[in-house]
N, C-alpha and C positions, 0 to 999 in steps of 0.2 A: 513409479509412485514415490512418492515424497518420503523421507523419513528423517527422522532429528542428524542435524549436522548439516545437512545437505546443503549446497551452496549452489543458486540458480544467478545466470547474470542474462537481462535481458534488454532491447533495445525499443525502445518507444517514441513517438514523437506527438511532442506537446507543445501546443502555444506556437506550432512551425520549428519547433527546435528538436530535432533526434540524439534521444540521449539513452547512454547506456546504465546499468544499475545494479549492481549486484547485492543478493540477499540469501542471510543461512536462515534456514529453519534453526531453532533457537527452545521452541517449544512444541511436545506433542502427545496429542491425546487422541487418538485415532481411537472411534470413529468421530468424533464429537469436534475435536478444535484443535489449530496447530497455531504458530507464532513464527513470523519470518521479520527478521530485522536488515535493517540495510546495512550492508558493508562499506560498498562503495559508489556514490549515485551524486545528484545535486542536492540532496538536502542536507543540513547540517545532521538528522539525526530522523529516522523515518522505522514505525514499531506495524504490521500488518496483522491483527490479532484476525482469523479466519473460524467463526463458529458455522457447526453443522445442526440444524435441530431436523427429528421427524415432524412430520405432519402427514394428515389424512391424505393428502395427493401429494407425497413425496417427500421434498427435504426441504429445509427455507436455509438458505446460508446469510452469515450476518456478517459484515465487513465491519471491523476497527480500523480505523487508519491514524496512530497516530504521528505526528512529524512535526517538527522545527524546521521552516524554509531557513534558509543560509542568505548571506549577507547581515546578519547580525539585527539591528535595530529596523534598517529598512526592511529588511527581510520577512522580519515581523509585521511591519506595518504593510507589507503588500499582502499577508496570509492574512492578513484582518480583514482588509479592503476584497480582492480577490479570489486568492488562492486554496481560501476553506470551500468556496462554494466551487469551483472550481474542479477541487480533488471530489466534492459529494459527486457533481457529476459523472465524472471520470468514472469512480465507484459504481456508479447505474448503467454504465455504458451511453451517456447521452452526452459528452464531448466532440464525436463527430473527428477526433484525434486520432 
C-alpha cells in the first residue's frame, strides 16, 4: 500500500512509444485522497490528484491529472490540439495503449 513519500516508477507505452515515469506520492489523506507528482517522465511537469468517494454500490474514484506536455510552446500547442483528450481517455482506460 501506498503511503506519503513513496516513490513508484513505471513503464507505459503510448502513441507507440514506451516510456518510463517516475512518481512520489506527495499528498495523503487515506481513505479519502492521495497526490502523486512526477519526478521523472516526459512531461515538463505532470500533478495525479486520486480522490476516493463512497457510494451506495461501492466507491467512485475521481482522477485529476494535471500536466504541462514538454517541448515548450509546441508542446502546448500539441496538449490543446491532441494530448488533453488524449490523456481523458487514457484516464477511462479507452486508449487501447
Amino acid at each position: 500500500m501506498l503511503e506519503l513519500g513513496d516513490e513508484v516508477e513505471f513503464e507505459a507505452r503510448h502513441l507507440g512509444v514506451t516510456q518510463r515515469l517516475r512518481s512520489k506520492v506527495v499528498e495523503y489523506e487515506r481513505p479519502t485522497r492521495f497526490v502523486d507528482e512526477m519526478q521523472k517522465g516526459a512531461f515538463a511537469r505532470m500533478r495525479h490528484t486520486h480522490e476516493f468517494q463512497p457510494t451506495a454500490s461501492g466507491t467512485r474514484m475521481i482522477d485529476t491529472l494535471d500536466f504541462v506536455a514538454p517541448f515548450g510552446p509546441l508542446g502546448a500547442l500539441g496538449a490543446l490540439i491532441f494530448l488533453g483528450a488524449y490523456m481523458r481517455r487514457f484516464l477511462k482506460g479507452q486508449t487501447g495503449s
